[in-house]
C-alpha positions in Angstrom: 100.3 85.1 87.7 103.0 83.3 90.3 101.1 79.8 88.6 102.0 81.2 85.5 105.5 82.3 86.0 106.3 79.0 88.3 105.0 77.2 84.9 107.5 78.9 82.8 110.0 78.1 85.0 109.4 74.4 85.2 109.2 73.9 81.2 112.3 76.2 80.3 114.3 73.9 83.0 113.1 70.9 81.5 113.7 72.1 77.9 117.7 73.2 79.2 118.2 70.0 80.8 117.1 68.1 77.7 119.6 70.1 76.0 122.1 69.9 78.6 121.7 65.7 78.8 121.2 65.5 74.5 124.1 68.0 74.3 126.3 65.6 76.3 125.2 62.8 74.5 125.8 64.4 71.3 129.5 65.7 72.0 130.5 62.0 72.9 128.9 60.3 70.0 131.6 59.2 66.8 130.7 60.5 63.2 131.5 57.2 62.5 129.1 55.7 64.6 125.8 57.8 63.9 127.0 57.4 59.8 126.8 53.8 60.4 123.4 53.5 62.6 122.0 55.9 59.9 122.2 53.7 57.2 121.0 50.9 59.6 117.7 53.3 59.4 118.0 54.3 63.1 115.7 57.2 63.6 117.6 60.5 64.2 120.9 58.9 63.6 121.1 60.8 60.0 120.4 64.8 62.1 123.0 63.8 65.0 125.8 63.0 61.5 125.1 66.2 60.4 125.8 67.8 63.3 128.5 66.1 64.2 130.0 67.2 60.5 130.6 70.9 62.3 131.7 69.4 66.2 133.5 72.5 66.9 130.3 74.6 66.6 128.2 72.6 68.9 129.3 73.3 72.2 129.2 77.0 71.9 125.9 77.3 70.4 124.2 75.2 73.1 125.5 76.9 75.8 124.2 79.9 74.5 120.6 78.5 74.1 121.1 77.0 77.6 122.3 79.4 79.1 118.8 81.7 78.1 117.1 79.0 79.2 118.2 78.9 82.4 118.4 82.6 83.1 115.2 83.0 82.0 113.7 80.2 84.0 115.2 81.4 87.1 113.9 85.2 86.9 110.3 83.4 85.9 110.8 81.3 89.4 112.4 84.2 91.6 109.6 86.1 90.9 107.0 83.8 91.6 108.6 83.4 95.0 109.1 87.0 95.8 105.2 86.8 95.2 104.7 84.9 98.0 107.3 84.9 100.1 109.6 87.6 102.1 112.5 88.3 104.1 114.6 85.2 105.6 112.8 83.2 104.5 112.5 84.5 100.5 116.5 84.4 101.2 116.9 80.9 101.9 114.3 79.8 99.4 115.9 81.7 96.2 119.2 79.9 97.5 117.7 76.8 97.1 115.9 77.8 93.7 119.3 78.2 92.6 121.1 75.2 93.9 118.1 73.2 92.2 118.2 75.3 88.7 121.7 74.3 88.6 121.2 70.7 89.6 118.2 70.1 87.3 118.9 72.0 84.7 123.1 71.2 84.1 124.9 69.1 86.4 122.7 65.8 86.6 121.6 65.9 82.7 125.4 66.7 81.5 126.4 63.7 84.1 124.0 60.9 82.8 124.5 62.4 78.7 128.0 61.9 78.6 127.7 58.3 80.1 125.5 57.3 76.9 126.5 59.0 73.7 124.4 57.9 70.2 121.0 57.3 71.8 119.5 60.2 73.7 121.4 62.3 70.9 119.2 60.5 68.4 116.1 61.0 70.6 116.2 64.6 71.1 118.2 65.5 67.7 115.3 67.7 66.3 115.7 70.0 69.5 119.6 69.8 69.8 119.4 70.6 65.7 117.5 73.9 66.3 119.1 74.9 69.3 122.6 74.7 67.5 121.1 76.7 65.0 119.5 79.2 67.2 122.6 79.6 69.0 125.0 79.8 66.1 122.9 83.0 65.0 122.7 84.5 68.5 126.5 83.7 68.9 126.7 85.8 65.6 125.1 88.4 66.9 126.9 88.9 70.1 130.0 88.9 68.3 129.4 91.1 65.4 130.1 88.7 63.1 129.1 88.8 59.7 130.1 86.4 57.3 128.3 88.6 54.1 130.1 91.3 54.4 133.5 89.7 55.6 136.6 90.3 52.9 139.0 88.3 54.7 141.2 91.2 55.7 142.6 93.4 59.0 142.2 92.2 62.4 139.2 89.7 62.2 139.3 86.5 64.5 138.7 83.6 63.1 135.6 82.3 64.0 136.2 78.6 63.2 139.4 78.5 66.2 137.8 80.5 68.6 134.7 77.4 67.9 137.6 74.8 67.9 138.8 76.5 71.0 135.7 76.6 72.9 134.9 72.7 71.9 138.7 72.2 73.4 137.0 73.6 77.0 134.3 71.9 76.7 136.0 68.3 77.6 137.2 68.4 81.1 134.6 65.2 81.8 136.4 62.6 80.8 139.0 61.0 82.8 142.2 59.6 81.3 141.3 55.9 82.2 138.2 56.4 79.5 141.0 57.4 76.9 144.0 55.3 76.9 145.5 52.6 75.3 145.1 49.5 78.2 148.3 47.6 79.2 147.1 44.5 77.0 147.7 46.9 74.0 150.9 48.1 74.5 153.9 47.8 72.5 157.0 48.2 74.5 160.6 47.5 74.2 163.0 45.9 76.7 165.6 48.4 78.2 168.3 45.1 77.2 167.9 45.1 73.7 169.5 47.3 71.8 168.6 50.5 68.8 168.6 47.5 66.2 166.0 45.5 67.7 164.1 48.8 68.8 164.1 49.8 65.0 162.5 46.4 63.8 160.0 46.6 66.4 159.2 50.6 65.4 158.6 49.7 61.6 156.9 46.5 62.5 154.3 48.2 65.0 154.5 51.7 63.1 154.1 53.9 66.1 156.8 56.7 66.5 157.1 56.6 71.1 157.4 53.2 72.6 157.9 52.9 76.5 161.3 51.1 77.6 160.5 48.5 80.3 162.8 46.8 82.8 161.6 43.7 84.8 158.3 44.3 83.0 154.7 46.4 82.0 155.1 48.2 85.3 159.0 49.3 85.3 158.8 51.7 82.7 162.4 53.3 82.9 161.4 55.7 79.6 160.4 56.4 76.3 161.6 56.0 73.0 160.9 58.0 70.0 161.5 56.6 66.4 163.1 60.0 65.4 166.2 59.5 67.6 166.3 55.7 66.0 166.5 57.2 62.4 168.7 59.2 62.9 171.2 57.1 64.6 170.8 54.7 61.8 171.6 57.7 59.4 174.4 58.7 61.4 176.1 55.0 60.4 176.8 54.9 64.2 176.7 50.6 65.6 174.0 49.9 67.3 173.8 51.3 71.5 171.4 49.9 74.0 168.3 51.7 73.8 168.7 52.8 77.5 171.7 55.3 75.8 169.1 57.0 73.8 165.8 56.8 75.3 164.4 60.2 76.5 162.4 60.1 80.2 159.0 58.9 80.9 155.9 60.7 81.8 153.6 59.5 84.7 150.0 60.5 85.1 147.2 58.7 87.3 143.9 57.5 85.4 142.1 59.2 86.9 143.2 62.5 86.1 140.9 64.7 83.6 141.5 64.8 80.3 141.3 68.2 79.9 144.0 68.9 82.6 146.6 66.4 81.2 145.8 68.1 77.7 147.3 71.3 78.6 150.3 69.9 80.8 151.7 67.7 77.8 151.0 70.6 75.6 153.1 72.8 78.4 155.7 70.0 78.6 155.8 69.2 74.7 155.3 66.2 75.3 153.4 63.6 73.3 152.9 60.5 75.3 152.2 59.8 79.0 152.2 56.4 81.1 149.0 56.0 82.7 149.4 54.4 86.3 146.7 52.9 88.5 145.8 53.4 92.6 148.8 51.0 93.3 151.3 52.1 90.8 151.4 49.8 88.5 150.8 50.7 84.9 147.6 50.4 83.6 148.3 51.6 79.6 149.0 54.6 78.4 148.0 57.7 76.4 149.1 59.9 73.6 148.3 63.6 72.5 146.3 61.5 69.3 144.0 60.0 72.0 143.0 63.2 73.9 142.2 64.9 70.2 140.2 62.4 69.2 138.1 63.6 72.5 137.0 66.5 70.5 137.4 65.8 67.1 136.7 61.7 67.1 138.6 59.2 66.1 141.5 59.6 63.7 142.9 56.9 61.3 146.1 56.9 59.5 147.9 54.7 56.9 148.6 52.1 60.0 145.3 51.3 61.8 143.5 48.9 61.0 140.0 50.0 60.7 137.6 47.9 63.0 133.7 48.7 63.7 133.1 49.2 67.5 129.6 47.4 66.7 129.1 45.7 63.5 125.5 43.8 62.7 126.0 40.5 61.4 121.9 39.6 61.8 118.6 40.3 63.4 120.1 40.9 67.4 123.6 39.4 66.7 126.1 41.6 66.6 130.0 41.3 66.8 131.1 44.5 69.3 134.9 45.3 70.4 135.6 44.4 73.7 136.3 47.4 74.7 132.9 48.8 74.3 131.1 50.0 77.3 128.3 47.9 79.0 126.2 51.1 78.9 126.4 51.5 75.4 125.7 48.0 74.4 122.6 48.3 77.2 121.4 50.8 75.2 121.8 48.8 72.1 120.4 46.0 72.6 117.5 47.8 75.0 117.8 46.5 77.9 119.6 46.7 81.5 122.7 45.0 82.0 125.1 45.3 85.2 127.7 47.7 84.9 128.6 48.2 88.4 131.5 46.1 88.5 132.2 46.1 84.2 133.7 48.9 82.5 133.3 47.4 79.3 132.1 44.5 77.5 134.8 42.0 77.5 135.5 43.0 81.7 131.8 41.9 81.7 132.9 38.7 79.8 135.6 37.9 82.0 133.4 38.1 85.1 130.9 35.9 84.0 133.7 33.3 83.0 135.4 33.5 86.5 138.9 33.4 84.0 140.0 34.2 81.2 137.7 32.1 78.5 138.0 30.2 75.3 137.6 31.3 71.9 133.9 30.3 71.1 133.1 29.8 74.7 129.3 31.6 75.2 128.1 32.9 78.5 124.5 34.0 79.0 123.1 36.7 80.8 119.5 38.0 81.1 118.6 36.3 77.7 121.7 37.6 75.9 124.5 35.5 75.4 127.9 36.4 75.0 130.5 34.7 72.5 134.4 35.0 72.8 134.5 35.7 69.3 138.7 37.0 69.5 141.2 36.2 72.7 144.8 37.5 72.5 146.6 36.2 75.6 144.7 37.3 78.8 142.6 39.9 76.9 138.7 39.4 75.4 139.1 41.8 71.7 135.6 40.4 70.2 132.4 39.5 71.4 129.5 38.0 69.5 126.7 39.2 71.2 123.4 37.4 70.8 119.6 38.9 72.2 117.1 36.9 72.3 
């Protein structure tokens, strides 16, 4: 019977951490995206954009499944143990039953899933599907909840926030470097120029917080919010320097969690934060809009301008931002590519150019050659990527 239960044990771990690592995938992977790779025909694309239409609920309804799992698992194993084994050393061995449970069953799947959304979501989207739905009826359960014989009325909770809530937890991964705006993207204004030139530059950009700079990117003396620039201009008042108006800056490093920095700007009521690196330079920044789009994906208004992070343009050529991670285009085109020393694409582009490169200039790499499709200044923005 110890066969038997040590069995059990082995297959519900391996079914939690298949959760655990789809799970993570699943949570980091865009509507957008899986919308788009569905209609390219990709196989489980189509189930991971109809989960993804309910984000909130996913979270909590996995950890419920998982969490069966593993308890479950781990009795199955303890007792196979206690079978066997007794006194110290049944002690030391259930410890390490449960440093391993937790290990193999949590921390290393949820690790190497949220460093590779789309793909292993698609893979295992048939089990993430029914474990969402298994959970979102035990969840139901727990909590009394029935949606039947709701009327709307007294002291309910609604179930929808305390979902929205839990998916809000759920994000402490991330760090902010893997959220913000770089440096190269920044609009900023020059603490010499004055509410005049600041407004121009506000309509023209259409963002609401720009830093103020002094010598340059990294002397960020503050921040300045289109609300105060409107309403001097109402108030008929001449233009000031922008240094009389700005309001102070906000420092966080990058690597700080997401999570964290989420609740202190929501403490501080504040909206936007200058990320700054090991040195203290600044290397971008971030806004409440970017740590949102954590949970709920990304969010476009009247003034973005809507660009495809991958876009197929013909049978293995595709145009990607820059931006995208080596991982994920690894896992696009399928195979390996060095991300040791690369974040993303176009930081792989610029180390295989030694500089910054030309505008059509290809590099190739492991059959896969790499076009400067887009340069702005010192930045690679798109890179035709071609697999042979």
């Amino acid at each position: 019977m110890e066969v038997v239960a040590a069995a059990v044990a082995a297959v519900l771990t391996l079914v939690a951490a298949l959760i655990r690592f789809g799970g993570a995938s699943l949570v980091r992977t865009p509507r957008a995206d899986a919308l788009h790779d569905a209609a390219d025909q990709v196989p489980g694309a189509a189930r991971v954009a109809a989960l993804l239409e309910d984000r909130a609920a996913i979270q909590p309804a996995l950890g419920v499944v998982h969490a069966a799992l593993v308890v479950v698992g781990a009795i199955s194993a303890a007792w196979a143990i206690t079978t066997v084994m007794s006194g110290p050393g049944l002690a030391g061995a259930l410890v390490g039953l449960g440093v391993i449970i937790v290990l193999a069953a949590d921390t290393i799947p949820r690790s190497l899933g949220r460093n590779r959304p789309r793909f292993p979501a698609y893979r295992f989207s048939r089990l993430l599907e029914r474990s969402v739905s298994l959970g979102e009826r035990a969840a139901d359960m727990i909590v009394e909840y029935d949606e039947d014989e709701d009327d709307g009325e007294g002291d309910r909770v609604d179930h929808e926030e305390i979902l929205l809530i839990s998916s809000v937890l759920e994000f402490t991964d991330a760090i902010v470097r893997e959220v913000m705006v770089p440096r190269t993207d920044m609009v900023a204004i020059a603490a010499s120029g004055d509410t005049n030139d600041a407004l121009d530059r506000v309509i023209d950009s259409g963002i609401s917080r720009v830093p103020v700079t002094g010598d340059d990117l990294d002397d960020v003396v503050g921040v300045l919010y289109a609300r105060d620039l409107l309403t001097l201009a109402r108030s008929g008042e001449g233009p000031v320097p922008v240094t009389k108006i700005m309001r102070p800056a906000t420092f966080v490093p990058e690597t700080k969690r997401v999570s964290e920095l989420f609740r202190e700007l929501q403490a501080e009521g504040v909206h936007l934060a200058i990320v700054v690196d090991e040195f203290g330079g600044t290397a971008g920044l971030v806004t409440m809009e970017d740590l949102i789009e954590e949970i709920v994906g990304e969010i476009v208004d009247e003034y973005d301008i809507e660009e495809p992070m991958v876009e197929a343009v013909g049978e293995g050529e595709f145009l990607v931002d820059a931006r995208l991670s080596v991982d994920d285009l690894s896992q696009l085109l399928g195979r390996t590519l060095p991300d040791e020393d690369w974040d993303t694409v176009g930081g792989l582009v610029l180390g295989l150019a030694g500089r910054v490169p030309l505008e059509g200039e290809s590099f190739e790499l492991d059959s896969v050659v790499m076009t400067a499709e887009r340069v702005q200044g010192r930045r690679v923005a798109r890179v035709r990527v071609t697999a042979s």
